[in-house]
C-alpha positions, -999 to 999 in steps of 0.1 A, spaced: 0 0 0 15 34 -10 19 67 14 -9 80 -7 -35 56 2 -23 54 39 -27 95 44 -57 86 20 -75 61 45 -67 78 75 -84 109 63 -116 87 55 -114 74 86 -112 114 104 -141 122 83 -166 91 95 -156 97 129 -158 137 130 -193 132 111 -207 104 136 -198 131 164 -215 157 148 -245 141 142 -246 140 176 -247 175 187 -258 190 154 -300 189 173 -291 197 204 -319 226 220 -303 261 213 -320 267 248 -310 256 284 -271 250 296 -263 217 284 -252 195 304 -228 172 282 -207 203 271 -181 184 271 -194 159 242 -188 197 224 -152 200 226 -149 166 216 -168 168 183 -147 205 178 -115 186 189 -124 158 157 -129 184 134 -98 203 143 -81 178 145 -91 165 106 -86 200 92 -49 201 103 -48 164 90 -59 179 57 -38 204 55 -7 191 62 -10 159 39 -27 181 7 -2 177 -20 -9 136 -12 -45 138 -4 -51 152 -36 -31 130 -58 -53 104 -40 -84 119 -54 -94 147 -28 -118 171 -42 -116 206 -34 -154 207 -22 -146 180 1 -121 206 17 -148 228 21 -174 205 36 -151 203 65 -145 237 67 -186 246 66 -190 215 94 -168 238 114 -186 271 111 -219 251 114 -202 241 150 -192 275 161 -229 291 146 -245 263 166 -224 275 202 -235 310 194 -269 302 192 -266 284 222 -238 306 241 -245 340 229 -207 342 230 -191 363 203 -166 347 198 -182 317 181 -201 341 160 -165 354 146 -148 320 142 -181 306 121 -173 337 98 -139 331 95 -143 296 84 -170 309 59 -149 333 46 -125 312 37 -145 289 20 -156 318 -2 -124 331 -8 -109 304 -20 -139 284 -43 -139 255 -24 -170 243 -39 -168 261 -69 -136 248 -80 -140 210 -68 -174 210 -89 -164 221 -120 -136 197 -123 -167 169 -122 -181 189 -154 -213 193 -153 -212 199 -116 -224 172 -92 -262 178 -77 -249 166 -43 -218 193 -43 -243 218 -62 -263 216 -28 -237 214 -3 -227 250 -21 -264 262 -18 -265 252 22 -232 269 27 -242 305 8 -276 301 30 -258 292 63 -232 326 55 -253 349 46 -271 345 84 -239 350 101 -227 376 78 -265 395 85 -263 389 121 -222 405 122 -241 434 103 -214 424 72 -240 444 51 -215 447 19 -208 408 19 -246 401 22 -252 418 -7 -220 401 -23 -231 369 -11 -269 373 -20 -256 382 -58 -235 350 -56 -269 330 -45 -290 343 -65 -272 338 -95 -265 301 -83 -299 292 -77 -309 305 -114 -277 289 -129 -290 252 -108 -328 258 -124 -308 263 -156 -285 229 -154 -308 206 -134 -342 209 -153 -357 178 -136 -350 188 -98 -372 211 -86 -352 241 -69 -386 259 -55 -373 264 -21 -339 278 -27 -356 305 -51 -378 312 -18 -348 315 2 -335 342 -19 -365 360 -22 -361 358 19 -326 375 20 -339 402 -7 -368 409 14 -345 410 42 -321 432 32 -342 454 15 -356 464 56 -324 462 69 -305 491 45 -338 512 49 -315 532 74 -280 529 60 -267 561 82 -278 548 115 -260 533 145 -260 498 155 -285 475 174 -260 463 199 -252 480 229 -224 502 220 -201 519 244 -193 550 217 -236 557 213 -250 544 248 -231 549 278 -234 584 287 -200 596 310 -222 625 328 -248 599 340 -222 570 347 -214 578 381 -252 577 390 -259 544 375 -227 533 394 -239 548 428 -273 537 424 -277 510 450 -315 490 453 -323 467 484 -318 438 454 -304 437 424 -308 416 397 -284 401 372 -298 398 333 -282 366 314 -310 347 302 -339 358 277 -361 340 252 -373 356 218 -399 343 197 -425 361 173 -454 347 147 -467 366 118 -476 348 89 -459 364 56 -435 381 83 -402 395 68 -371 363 79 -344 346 69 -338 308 76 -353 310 112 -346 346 118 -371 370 120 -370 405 120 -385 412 151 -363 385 172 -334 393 149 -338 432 158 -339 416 196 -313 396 194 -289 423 181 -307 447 207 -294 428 237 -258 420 231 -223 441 232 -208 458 200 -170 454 195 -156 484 206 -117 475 179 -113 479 144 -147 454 140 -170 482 142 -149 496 116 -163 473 90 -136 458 71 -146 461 35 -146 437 12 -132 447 -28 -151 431 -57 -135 424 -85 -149 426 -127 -150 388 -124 -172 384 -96 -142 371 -74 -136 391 -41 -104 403 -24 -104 393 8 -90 411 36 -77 383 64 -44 376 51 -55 341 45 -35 319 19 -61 304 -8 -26 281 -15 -13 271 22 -51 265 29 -42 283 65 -70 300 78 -62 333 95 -75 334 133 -64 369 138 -98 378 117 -118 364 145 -96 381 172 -102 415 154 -138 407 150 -144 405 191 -138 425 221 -123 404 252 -125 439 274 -167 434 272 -189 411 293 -203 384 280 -236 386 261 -267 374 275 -277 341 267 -307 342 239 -331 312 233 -346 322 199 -371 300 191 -383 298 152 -425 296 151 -429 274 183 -459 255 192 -476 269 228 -467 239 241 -424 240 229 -427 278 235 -439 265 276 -417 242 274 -384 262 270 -397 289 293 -399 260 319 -364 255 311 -348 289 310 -369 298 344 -353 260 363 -322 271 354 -321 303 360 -295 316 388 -303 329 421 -309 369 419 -314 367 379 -337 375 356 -353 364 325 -365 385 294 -392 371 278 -403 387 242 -432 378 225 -447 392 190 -474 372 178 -513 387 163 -538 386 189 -564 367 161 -559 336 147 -556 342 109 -541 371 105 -513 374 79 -494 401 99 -508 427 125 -502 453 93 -540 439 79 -559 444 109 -550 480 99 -551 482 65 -589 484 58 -587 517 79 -555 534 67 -569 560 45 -589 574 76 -571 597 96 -577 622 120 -581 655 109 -544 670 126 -525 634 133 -536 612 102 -535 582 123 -555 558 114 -585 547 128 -604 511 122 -626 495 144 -607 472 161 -633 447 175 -649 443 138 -630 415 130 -619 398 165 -634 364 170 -657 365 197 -635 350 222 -612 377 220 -640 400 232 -645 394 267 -673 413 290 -644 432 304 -610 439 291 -589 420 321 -621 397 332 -603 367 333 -564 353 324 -582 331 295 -599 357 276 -575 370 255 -541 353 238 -517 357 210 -516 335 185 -489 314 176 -510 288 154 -498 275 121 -536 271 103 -570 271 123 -583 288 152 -581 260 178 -570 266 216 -536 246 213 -522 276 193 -533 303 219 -512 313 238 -525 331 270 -517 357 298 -527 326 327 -501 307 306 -472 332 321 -481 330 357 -460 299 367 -432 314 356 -438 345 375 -424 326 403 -389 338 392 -378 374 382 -395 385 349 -391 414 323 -422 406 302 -425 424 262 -453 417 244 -457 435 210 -492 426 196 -523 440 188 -537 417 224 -503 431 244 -524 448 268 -544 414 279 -514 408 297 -520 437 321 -539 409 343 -505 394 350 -500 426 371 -508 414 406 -518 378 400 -473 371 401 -470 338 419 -440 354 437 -422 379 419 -434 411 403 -430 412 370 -418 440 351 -442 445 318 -436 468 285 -466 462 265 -468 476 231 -497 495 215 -529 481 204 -526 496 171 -494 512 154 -495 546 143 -483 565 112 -486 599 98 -490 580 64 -501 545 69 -505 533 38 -469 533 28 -460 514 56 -461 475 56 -454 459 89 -453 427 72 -423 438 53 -413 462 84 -422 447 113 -437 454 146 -439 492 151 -433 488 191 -401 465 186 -385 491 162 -387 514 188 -372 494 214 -344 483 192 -335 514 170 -356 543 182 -348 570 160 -355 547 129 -387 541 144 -390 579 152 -386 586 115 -406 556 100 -432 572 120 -434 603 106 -430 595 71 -390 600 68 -361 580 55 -327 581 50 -329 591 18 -346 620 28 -323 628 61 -288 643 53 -261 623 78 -253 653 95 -290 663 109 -293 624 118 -261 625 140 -275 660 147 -310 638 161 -288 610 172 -272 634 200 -304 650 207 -317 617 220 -282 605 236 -288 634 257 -316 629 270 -313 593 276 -281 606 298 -306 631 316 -332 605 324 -308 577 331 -301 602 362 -332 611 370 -342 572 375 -312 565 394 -318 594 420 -357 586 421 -368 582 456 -402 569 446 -391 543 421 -410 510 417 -387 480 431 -391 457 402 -377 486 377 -347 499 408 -337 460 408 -330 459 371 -317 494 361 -279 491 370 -286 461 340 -275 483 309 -293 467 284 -327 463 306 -319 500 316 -319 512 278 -350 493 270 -364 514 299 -357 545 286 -364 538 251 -400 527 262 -403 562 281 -391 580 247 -414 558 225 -445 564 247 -439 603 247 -434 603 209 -467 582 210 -489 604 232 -476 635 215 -487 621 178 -522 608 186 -553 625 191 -564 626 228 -592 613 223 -576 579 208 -554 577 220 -553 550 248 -551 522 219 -523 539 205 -501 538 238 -478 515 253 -481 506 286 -459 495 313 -467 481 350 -459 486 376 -456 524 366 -426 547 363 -421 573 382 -443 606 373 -406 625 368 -401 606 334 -441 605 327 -456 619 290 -464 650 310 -429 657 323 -412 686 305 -383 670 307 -393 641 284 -419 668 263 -388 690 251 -369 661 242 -401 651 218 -401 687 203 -365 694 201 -360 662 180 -392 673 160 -381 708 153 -347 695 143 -364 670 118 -387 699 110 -415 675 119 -430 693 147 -462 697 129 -471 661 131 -474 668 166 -499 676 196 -473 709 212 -502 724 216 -523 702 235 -497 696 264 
């Protein structure tokens, strides 16, 4: 037997043993601390441990008969492992290392050039390529790599149509849905190409005159935030893969942004051939992939991230299930955030319809719209009194029918209020969930319930189905929401009067970040969670967004319209404050929108 087929056998061999251990993990529950973590570093250990096999017997491996798309099977295995730890860990670091390995695989044509020297390429290769553009596009969206989504949607795109072209008998329906997914996707996401990222950056959120309060502040209990669960259903809701736009504008909400040369946004050059130049240093020949990419790409000087359980479409009974989980794991003194955005009828192809048939009504000064709500509500959902019982009312998380199994209700929550919980529900039934108020089975939870109905100045050219949920936008990138609002976009805002808005609102997020931490009258469920800075900033954009809110409708309808939040804030950061008025009309003035707004009604 010659060297070649040695090296040759011994790889086979890697490979059946790294794939038997991956099958293992590859469906583990992205929820709950696992338990056999160390079954993890095994199966990373096998893959490692063939990749270096691979690259240091290449020149043989190859005259045996390797294929260069075999090469990058192993390479995608390996960012499917570290995409698979982030989902599960949060930790950014996994996030970066999947990247790197995808990078690479694009870089250097892995599948590209292994399948052409099949000739007509190989169906099995042609949809190990199509998994691996799908699988790198959602890290590369959830980075916020904006110019190598685009690269790599062209790339898939153009794949998928060459793949209809080549293989006529195999039908390739669902991969032309998944790129009409990542158009539809991006197409929200670059609404606002000027603004500032989701994730909790030290450069646009911490606030050095209001620092030494949050770090004086000192509550008779304090709770730490590292668990949360996420979770929305809209039918025809904008996604990708199993990422929606609500969870994924939660997801990037409640986790750190690299402070290095990351946030910097390393670009990435295309060439006339459709190749790309990448910028990692990597060697397309040595094969060597560049870890100082992944160091770059995260920040060892931030905490961790909290852990997120984001759950795709889940049954009522899963979605229990997993809160059951989170809540028996949970440490002492912790809290989970639980985020919900689900229709409050069965039916309903996204909350944007139960508005539609009304959008051209407005009110005379606001032009909000104005439909009767209870028209179309099944009768269940119309109780003799709006909090008469905790089964009345639900939000829907139902594939097809109306039946009870897909409702999920406000009585559904109260086992779980046995722990520490920072409850969001964005729906058009949030504010059933005001009965949880006082029924806790032993801690108070803290509630931020969205509006009944969104509001717009013109609501017929917004689609929340190809937006999303008015009350999440605010919570995750509230100037955006302040400008969708009120009819604005990027194109029409120059970047310096949005950095002009953006400090406008820095400001007075620093100015009521104090004023909460030297309340004397502060509830204790909000003091226990506000030294938490990513709880603490979806406090104070909850006070910003109800302002706005109450300032844009018309008093008189304005109680739909409003979020709501129990137990109450103190009065000092209240609508009717003028300390959270002038911040309303000093950011409308600068827009020159202050005559979508009520000024003179307050």
């Amino acid at each position: 037997m010659s060297d070649n087929d040695v090296v040759s056998g011994t790889f086979r061999a890697l490979v059946e043993g790294a794939d038997r251990k991956f099958a293992r993990v590859r469906d583990v529950p992205a929820y709950g601390r696992v338990h056999n973590q160390h079954y993890f570093h095994k199966v990373f250990k096998a893959y490692m441990r063939l990749w270096k096999y691979q690259q240091e017997n290449r020149a043989k491996l190859v005259e045996a008969g390797l294929n260069r798309w075999e090469i990058g099977e192993i390479a995608s295995r390996i960012g499917q492992l570290y995409f698979g730890q982030y989902m599960r860990t949060s930790e950014a670091r996994f996030l970066a290392e999947a990247y790197v390995f995808y990078e690479a695989i694009l870089s250097r044509r892995y599948f590209e050039g292994g399948s052409k020297s099949l000739g007509k390429k190989d169906l099995g290769v042609r949809f190990k390529e199509l998994r691996f553009y799908a699988r790198f596009l959602l890290v590369s969206l959830i980075l916020n790599r904006t110019v190598m989504v685009q690269l790599l949607a062209e790339r898939f795109k153009a794949l998928v149509d060459d793949s209809r072209a080549n293989y006529r008998e195999t039908n390739f329906k669902e991969w032309r849905l998944v790129v009409q997914e990542i158009v539809r996707f991006m197409k929200v996401d670059t609404a606002f190409m000027n603004v500032r990222p989701l994730r909790y950056s030290a450069m646009f959120d911490s606030h050095p005159s209001s620092l030494p309060y949050v770090a004086r502040f000192h509550a008779k209990r304090v709770l730490k935030f590292q668990d949360a669960l996420l979770t929305s259903y809209h039918r025809n809701e904008a996604k990708f893969a199993e990422l929606t736009l609500d969870t994924y504008r939660m997801l990037q909400c409640l986790e750190w942004e690299p402070s290095g040369s990351f946030y910097q946004k390393r670009p990435v050059e295309s060439k006339e051939n459709g190749s790309f130049i990448e910028h990692s240093g990597a060697s397309a020949a040595s094969g060597v992939i560049d870890m100082n990419l992944a160091a770059e790409m995260t920040d060892p000087s931030l905490p961790p991230n909290p852990r997120k359980a984001v759950i795709y479409r889940p049954s009522v009974t899963h979605l229990i299930a997993v809160m059951a989980t989170i809540c028996e794991e949970l440490p002492v003194d912790s809290v989970m955030l639980l985020y919900l955005s689900a229709s409050g009828t069965a039916g309903r192809s996204n909350v944007n319809q139960l508005y539609n048939s009304g959008g051209s009504q407005k009110s005379s000064k606001n032009k909000v719209p104005l439909p009767d709500q209870n028209t179309s509500r099944p009768e269940s959902c119309n109780g003799k009194a709006e909090s008469s019982g905790y089964y009345d009312k639900y939000l829907w998380f139902g594939p097809r029918g109306n039946g009870g199994e897909n409702n999920l209700y406000p009585g559904d929550i109260i086992p779980f209020t046995r722990r520490p919980l920072f409850l969001i529900v964005d729906s058009d039934n949030s504010h059933a969930f005001k009965v949880l108020h006082g029924a806790e089975r032993g801690e108070t939870a803290a509630l931020l319930l969205s509006p009944l109905r969104p509001a717009f100045k013109n609501p017929a050219d917004v689609d929340l189905a190809q937006n999303g949920s008015q009350f999440t936008f605010f919570l995750t990138a509230p100037l955006s929401a302040f400008c969708q609002l009120v009819g604005l976009s990027s194109s029409d805002t120059e970047t310096d009067v949005y950095k002009g808005a953006e400090s406008i609102l820095s400001d007075a997020f620093c100015k009521w970040e104090v004023i909460l931490c030297t309340s004397t009258n502060m509830n204790l469920v909000w003091a226990q969670v506000i030294p938490d800075p990513f709880l603490r900033r979806l406090i104070l954009r909850f006070i910003f967004c109800r302002a706005v809110l109450v300032l844009f409708c018309p008093p008189e309808d304005s109680e739909q319209y409003l979020p709501v939040c129990l137990p109450f804030l103190p009065n000092s950061v209240s609508p009717d404050s003028e300390v959270v008025q002038s911040t309303v009309l000093r950011l409308a003035k600068h827009l020159r929108v202050d005559d979508c707004f009520n000024f003179d009604n307050t």
